[in-house]
C-alpha positions as CSV (number, residue, x, y, z in Angstrom):
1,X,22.8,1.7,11.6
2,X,21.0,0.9,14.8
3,X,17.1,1.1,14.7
4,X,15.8,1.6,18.0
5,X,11.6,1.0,17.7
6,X,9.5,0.5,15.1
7,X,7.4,3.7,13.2
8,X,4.0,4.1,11.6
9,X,4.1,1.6,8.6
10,X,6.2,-0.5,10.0
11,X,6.0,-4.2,9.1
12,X,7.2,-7.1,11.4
13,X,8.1,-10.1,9.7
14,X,9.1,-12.2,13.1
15,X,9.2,-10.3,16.5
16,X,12.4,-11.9,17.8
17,X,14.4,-12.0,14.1
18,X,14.0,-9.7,11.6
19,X,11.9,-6.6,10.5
20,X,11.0,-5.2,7.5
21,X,10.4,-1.0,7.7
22,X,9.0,0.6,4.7
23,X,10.2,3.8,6.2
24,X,13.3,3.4,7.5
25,X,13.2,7.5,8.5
26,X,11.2,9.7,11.2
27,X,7.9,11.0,9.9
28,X,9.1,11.0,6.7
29,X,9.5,8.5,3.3
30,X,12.1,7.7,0.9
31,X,11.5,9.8,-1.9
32,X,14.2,8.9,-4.0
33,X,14.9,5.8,-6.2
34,X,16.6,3.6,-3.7
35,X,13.4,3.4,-1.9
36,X,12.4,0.0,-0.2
37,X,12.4,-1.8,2.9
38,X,15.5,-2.2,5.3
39,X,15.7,-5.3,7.1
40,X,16.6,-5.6,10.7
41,X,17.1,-7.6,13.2
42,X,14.3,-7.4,15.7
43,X,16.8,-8.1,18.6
44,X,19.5,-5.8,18.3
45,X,18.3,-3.4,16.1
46,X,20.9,-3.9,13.7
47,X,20.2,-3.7,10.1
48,X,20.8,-6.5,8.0
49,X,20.0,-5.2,4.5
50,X,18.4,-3.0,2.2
51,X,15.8,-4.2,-0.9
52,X,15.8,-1.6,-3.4
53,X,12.0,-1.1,-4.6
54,X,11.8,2.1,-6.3
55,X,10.7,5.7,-6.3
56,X,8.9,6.7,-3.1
57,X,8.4,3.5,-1.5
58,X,5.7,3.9,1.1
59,X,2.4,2.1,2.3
60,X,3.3,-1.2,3.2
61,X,0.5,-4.0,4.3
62,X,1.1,-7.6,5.2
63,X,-1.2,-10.2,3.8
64,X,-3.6,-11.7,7.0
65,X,-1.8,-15.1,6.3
66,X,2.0,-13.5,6.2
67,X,2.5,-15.3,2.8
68,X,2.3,-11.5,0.6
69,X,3.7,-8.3,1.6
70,X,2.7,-5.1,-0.5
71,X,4.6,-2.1,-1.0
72,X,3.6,0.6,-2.7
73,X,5.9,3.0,-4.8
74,X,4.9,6.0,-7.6
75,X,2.3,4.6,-9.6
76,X,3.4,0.8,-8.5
77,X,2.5,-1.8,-6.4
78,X,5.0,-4.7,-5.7
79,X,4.1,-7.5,-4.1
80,X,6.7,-9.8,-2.2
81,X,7.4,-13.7,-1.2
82,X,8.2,-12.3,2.9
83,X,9.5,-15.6,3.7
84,X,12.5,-15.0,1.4
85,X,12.2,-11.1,0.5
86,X,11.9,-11.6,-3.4
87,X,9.4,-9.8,-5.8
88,X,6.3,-11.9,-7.0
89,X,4.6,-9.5,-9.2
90,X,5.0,-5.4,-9.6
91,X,2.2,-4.4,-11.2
92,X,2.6,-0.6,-12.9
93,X,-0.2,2.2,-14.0
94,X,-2.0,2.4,-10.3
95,X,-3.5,5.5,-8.5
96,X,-2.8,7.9,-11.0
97,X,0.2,9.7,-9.4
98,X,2.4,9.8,-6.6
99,X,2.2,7.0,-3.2
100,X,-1.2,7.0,-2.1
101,X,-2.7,4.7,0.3
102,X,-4.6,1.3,-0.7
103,X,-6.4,-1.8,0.8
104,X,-6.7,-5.1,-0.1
105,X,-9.8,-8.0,0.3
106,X,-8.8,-10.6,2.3
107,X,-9.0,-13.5,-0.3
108,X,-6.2,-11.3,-2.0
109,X,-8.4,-10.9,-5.3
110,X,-7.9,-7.0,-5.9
111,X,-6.4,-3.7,-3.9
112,X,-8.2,-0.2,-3.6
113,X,-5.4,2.1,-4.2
114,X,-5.9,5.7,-3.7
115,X,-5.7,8.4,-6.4
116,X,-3.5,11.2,-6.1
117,X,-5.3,13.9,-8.0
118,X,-8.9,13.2,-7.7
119,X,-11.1,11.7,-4.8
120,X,-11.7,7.7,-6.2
121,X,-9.8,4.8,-6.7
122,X,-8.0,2.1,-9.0
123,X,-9.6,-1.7,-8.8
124,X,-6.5,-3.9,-9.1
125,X,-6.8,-7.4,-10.0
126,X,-3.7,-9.1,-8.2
127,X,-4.2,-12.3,-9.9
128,X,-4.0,-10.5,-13.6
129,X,-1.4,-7.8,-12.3
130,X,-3.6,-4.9,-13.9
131,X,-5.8,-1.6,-12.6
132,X,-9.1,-3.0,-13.6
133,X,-11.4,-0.2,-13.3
134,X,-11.3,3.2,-11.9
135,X,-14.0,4.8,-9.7
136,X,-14.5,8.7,-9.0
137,X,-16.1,9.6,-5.6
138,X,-18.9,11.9,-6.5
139,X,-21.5,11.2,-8.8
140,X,-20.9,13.8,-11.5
141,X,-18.1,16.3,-11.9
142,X,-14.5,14.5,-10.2
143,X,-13.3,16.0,-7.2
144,X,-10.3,17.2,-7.7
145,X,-8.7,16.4,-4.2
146,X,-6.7,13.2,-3.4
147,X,-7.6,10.5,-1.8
148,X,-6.1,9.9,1.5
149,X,-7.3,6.7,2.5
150,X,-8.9,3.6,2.2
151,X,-10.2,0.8,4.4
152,X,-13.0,-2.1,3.7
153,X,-15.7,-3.2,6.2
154,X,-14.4,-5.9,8.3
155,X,-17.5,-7.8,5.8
156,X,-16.4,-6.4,3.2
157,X,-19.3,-5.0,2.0
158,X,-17.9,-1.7,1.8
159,X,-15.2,0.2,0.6
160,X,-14.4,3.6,2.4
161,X,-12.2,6.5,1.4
162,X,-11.3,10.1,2.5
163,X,-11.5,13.5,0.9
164,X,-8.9,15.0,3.1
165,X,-8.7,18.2,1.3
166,X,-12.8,18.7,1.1
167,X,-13.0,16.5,4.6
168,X,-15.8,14.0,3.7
169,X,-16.0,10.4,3.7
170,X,-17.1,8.2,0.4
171,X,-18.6,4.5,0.8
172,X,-18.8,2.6,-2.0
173,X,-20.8,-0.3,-1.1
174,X,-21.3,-2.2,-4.6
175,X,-20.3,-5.7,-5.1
176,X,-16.7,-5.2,-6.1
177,X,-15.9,-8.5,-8.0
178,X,-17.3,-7.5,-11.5
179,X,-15.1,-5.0,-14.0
């Protein structure tokens, strides 16, 4: 299989070796259990290898220091070593259902992942390997939309994420450290 350019959620692990693509298929996701990443090299486009993550693989982010890569997968984040492809820590139980997306702080401390059936989201504490807390969007009632995405402040003072059914946009600005 030859890979000709790089798609939406692409991650590139060295521009003149290899590549790592959570989503190895046009506009779409593997939904089945082999999903992963496929490995290729950035220079001919051939593919090297598959690494078999799980159901749904989708959302991948790269650490700001290239040391962690994070792929998420239904209700499960994985995080890997990059520099050798193997699995630090998968760390089950997050975002309710489904592949949503998430965000993580720069010190690497905790991820904002998405929920799939409600507008909020899942603390995970990366160091423990556990959702800590969950927060609903909306004061009172939950909204019973998903959660389409999530980004912090480049401060990280806040935390935003979509309503894409209802079309509104939640901040959380709280200090996000405490459970």
């Amino acid at each position: 299989m030859k890979i000709n350019r790089l798609y939406p959620g692409s991650i590139v692990k060295s521009v003149t070796k290899v590549v790592m693509i959570a989503r190895p298929q046009i506009a779409a996701w593997e939904q089945g259990d082999s999903g992963g990443f496929v490995v290729i090299d950035g220079a001919s486009g051939s593919e090297l290898r598959r690494i078999k993550v799980g159901k749904g693989a989708h959302n991948s982010i790269i650490s700001l220091d290239g040391k962690r890569l994070y792929l998420g997968t239904t209700t499960t984040l994985t995080v890997f070593d990059p520099a050798d492809e193997h699995v630090i820590k998968t760390i089950p139980d997050v975002g309710e259902s489904g592949v949503f997306p998430y965000t993580i702080d720069r010190a690497q401390r905790y991820a904002f992942v998405c929920l799939g059936k409600h507008v909020g989201f899942d603390v995970v504490d990366l160091a423990a390997g556990r959702p800590i807390h969950r927060v609903m969007a909306g004061g009172g009632t939950p909204i019973e939309h998903r959660t389409h995405g999530a980004a912090l402040t480049p401060d990280e003072s806040e935390l935003w994420i979509s309503d894409q059914a209802g079309k509104k946009l939640f901040i959380r600005s709280e200090e996000h450290t405490s459970e």
